[in-house]
N, C-alpha and C positions, 0 to 999 in steps of 0.2 A: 339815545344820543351817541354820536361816534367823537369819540377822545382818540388825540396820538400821542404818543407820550416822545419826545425827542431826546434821548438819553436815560431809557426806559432799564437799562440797569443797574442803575444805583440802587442802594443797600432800599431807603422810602419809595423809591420811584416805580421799583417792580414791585413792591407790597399793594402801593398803591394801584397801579396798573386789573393784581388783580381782585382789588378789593371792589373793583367799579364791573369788572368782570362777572363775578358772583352776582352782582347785583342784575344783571341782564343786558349792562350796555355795549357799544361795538367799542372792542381795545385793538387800535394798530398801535406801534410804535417802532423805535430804530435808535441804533447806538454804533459806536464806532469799538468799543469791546464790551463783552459781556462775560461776566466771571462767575465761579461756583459760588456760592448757591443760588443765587441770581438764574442763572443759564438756566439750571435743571425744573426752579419753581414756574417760570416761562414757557418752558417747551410743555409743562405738565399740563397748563390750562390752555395749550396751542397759543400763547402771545409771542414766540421765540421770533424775534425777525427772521424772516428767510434767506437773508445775505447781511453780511456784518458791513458799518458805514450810513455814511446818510445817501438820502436815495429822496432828493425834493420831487420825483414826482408823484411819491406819495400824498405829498399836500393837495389836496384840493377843496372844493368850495363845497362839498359833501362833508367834512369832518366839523364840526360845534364848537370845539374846543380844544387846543393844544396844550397840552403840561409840558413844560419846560425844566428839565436837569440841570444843576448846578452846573454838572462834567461837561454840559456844550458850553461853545465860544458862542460870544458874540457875532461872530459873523458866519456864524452855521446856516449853510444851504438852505436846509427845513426851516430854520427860524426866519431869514429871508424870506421864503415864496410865503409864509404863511401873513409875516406884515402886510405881505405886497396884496395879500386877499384878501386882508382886513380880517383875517380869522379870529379872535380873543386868544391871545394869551395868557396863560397863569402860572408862576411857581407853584412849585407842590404845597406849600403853607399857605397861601393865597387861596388856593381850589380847598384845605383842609378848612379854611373857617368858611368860605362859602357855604361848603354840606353842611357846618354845623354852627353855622352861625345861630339858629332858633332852638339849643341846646343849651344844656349847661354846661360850658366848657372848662376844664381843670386841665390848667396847663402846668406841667414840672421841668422848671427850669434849674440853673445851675452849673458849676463849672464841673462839679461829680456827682454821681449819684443818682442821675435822672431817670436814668433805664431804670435802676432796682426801685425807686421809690415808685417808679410807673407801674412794673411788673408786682410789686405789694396791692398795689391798689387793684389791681386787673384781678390777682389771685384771690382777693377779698370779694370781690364783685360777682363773681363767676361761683366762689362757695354760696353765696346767698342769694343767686339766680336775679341779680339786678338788672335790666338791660342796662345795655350801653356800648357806644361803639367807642373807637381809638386809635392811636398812631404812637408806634413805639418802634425805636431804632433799632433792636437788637429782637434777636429771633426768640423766644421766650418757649418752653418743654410746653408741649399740649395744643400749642397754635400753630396752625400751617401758613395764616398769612396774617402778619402783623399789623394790618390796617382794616379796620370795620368801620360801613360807613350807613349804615341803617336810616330809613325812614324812619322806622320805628321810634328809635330810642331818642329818649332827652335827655342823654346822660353824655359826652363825649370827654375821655380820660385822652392827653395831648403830652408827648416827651416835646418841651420845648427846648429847639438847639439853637446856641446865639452865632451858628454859621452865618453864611451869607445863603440869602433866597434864591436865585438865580444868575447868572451871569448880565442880565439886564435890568435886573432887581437885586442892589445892594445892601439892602435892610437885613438885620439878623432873623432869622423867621421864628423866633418866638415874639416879634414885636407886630405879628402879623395876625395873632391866633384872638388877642382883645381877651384875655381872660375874666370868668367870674370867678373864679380860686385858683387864685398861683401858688406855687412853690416856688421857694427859690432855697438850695439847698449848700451855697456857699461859693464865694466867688477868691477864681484862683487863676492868675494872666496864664491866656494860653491863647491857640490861633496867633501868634504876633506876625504871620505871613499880611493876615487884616485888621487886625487888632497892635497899633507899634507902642503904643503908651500901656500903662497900666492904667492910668487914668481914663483914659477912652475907651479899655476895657470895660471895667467899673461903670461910665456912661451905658453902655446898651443895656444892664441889669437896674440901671434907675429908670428908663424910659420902658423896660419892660413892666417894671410894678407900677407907673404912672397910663399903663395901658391898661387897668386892671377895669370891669365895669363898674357903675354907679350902684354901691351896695353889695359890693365885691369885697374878697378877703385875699390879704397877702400872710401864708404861711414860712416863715421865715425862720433859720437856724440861728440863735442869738450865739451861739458859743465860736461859729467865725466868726473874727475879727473884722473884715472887711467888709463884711454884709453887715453884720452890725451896725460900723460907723455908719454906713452909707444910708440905712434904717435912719436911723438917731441922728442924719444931719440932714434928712428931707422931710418933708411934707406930704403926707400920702392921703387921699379921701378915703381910701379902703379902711376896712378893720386889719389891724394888726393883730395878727397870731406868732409868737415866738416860740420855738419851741429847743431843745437840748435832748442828749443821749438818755433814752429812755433807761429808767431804773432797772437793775439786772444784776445779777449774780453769774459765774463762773463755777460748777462745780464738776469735777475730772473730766473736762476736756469740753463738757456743754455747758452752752449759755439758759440762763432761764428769767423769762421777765418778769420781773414785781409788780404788781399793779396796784391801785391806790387803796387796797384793801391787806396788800402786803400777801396776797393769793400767787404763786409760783406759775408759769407757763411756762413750758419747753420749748422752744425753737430749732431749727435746723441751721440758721445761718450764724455767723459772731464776727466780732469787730464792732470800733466803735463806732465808724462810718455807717455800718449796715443797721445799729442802735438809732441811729441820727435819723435815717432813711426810713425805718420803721414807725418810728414817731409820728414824723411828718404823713407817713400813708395813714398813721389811726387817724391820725386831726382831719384829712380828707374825709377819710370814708365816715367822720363823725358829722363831718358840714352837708353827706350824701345822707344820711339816717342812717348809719350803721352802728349798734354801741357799742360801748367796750368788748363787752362776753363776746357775742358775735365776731368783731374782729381778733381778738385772742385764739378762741377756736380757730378761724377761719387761717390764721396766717403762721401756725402751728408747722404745717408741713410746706411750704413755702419755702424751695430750695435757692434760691436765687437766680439773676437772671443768666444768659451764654457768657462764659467766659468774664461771669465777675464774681470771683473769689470763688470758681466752677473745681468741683474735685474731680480729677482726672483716675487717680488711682489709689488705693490705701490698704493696709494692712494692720495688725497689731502693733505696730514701732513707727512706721512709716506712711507717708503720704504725699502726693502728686498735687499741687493747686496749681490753675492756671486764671490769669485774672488780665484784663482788658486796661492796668493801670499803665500810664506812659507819662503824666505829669510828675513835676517833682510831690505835691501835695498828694496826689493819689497813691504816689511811691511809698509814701513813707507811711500813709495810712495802711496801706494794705498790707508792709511790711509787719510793723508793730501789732495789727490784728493777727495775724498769725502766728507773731513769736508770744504774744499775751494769750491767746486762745491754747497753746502749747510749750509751755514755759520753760517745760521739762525736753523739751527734744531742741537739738542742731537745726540751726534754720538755715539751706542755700537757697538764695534769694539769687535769679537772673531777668534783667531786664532789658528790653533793644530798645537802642535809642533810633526810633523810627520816623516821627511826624517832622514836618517842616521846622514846628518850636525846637525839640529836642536836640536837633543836627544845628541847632544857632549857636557860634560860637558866645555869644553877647548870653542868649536863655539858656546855655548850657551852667551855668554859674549859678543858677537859681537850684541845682541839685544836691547842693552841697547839704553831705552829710542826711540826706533824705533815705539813703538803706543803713542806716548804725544799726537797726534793730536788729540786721540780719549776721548770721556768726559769719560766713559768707557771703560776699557780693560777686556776681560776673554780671560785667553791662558791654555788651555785646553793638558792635554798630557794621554798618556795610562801606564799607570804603565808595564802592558803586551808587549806593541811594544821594551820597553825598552829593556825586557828580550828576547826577540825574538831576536832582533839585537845585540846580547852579548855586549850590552852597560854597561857602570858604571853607579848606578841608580845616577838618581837626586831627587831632594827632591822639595817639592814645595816652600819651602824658597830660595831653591838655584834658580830656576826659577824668584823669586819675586825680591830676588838681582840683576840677570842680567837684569830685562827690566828697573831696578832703577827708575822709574815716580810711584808714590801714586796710581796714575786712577787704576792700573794692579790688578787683580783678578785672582787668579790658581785655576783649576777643574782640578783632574783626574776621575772624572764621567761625564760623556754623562749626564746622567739624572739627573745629579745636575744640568750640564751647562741647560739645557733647562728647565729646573723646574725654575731656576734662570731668563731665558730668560721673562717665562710667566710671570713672577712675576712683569717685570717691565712696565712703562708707559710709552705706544707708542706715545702719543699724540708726533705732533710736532718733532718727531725722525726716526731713521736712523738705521738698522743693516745690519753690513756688516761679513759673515762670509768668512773666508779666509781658504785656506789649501791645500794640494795638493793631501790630501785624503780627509777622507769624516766623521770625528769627530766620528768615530766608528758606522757606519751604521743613524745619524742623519735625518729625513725628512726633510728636507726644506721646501717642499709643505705644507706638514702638519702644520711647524712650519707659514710660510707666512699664512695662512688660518685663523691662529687661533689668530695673533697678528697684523694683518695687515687687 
């Protein structure tokens, strides 16, 4: 069959592109930018457009199927002629339950945590040669492409995102996937570009777990608040599974799990968030037939997933983390997991305030007091993204007010913040940069090399 993909480099859109690829089908597509790593995994399997932009005479009555990108507009050229030929269109979650609709689908939803409890389960799966195919947002150590989409398998593992589907399709795409076991690993307002209440937020994770199938399970974190209530004040046909921070001890500097025999296992990853996420991937991989032993061994060397709570550089005294955190609730978790995981050392804790929510004078307010745990805070913003995202500017007073703790420092230069980085004394300490971007082109390497 011949697929085009219209916005074929986004972060799913090219995974997917060449996950249909591998499989033997014909992949065209087009985009109007196309960025690393994107570009490189494209040109590898020959998908790279051969001119950047849309190009409608691509379209024709030869192609099957059209996948459609969030990143295009509604009135995109290709998404025009293809109407006009009656070709099918599909968002990428649309086309992902299509393949795997006659599978068992495990979808992980949630406002954090999705990637790592997906990446748990993939790593569990993979030690004990399960099939199964999958779709996960982040690039994960050992996989070249983050979507499988096998005939084979009856197993299909799904990172459900409560974005928006496509720009013609408004739905959040994990309400599209119809789960037979969901996660949902804790709900925290974000997106309010499409999401303006909290309350409406809240809505698309009720209509997620009322999407679950008949004789289907909802794995759910009882220790949020907000998922909780939202549990405890509906009606669900599924089984309810609840689950909390797995049992664990902390000794010089590693974590090690308890199990219900009071038996120790080592781990690589800590925090509590990453305890929570662990949980939730055993109760999976237990509703998949995997038992405890099994998943103990198996998730032992399980380093975490790209750039969530990812060690960059380390030493006897010192260490480099960099972590994918941008919400207030992710802030503070990630913070605290690292000053508790090393109690004994200085923690400079920097984070950019990057996404649409973040730069919202109104959701900036929600940050308050969300890095106390760190002995240092610098939160870093672009004067420029500001204006880009027809934001109302903030001021770096108004930033200082909202995180309300003393420790908090504002940079809107790069090369102050790292000018400020070298400056200070590693001995004995801890930097953890946070963001969902990349602090305006920042080295880390470079920066690890030189202070660590």
């Amino acid at each position: 069959m011949h697929f085009h993909f219209i916005a074929i480099g986004g972060s799913a859109m090219h995974n997917l592109a060449i996950a249909l690829f591998l499989k033997g089908e014909l992949v065209t597509g087009s985009d109007d930018e196309i960025f690393s790593p994107s570009k490189e995994r494209l040109e590898k399997y020959g998908l790279l457009p051969e001119k950047i932009g849309w190009t409608p005479a691509l379209i024709n009555d030869k192609i099957d199927t059209v996948i459609l990108g969030m990143h295009a507009r509604i009135d995109n050229p290709e998404l025009l002629k293809a109407k006009e030929l009656q070709i099918p269109v599909f968002s990428y979650p649309e086309f992902i339950y299509e393949q795997t609709k006659n599978q068992l689908r495990v979808v992980i939803g949630g406002s954090h945590g999705k990637t790592s409890i997906t990446s748990m389960i993939l790593h569990v799966l993979n030690k004990n040669n399960i099939d199964h195919n999958y779709m996960v947002g982040a690039q994960l150590e050992g996989f070249d492409c983050m979507v499988r989409l096998s005939d084979s398998s009856k197993i299909a593992i799904i990172e459900g995102d409560e974005y928006l589907s496509s720009p013609i399709d408004r739905r959040p795409k994990f309400h599209l996937y119809r789960p037979n076991i969901a996660v949902i690993s804790g709900i925290a307002w974000d997106h309010i570009n499409v999401f303006p209440t909290f309350e409406n937020y809240i809505k698309q994770f009720h209509i997620f777990a009322e999407s679950i199938q008949d004789e289907g399970a909802l794995i759910f974190c009882e220790e949020d608040e907000n998922l909780n209530d939202m549990v405890n004040s509906n009606t669900y046909l599924c089984q309810l599974i609840p689950y909390s921070t797995h049992n664990h001890i902390i000794e010089q500097s590693n974590t090690l799990l308890i199990d219900d025999k009071n038996n120790r296992h080592p781990i690589e990853i800590f925090g509590i968030h990453n305890l929570q996420n662990l949980k939730a991937a055993q109760l999976v991989c237990e509703k998949i037939g995997i038992d405890k032993i099994d998943f103990y061994q198996s998730v032992s060397d399980f380093k975490g997933a790209s750039k969530r709570m990812e060690l960059v550089k380390a030493n006897d005294h010192s260490a480099f983390y960099k972590d994918f955190a941008h919400s207030p609730s992710k802030l503070k978790a990630t913070t605290n997991a690292l000053k508790n995981q090393f109690p004994e050392r200085k923690l400079v804790a920097c984070m950019e305030l990057h996404t649409f929510s973040s730069l919202n004078a109104e959701f900036l307010k929600l940050y308050s007091q969300s890095m106390l745990a760190a002995d240092i805070a610098y939160v870093y913003y672009n004067l420029e993204t500001i204006k880009h995202k027809r934001l109302e500017n903030i001021t770096e007073q108004d930033v200082y007010n909202a995180f309300e703790t003393p420790n908090v420092k504002v940079f809107t230069s790069s090369d102050d913040l790292q000018n400020q980085l070298f400056s200070e004394n590693w001995d004995n300490s801890n930097l953890l940069m946070m963001s969902s971007g990349n602090f305006d082109g920042l080295d880390f390497d470079s920066i690890a090399n030189k202070i660590i």
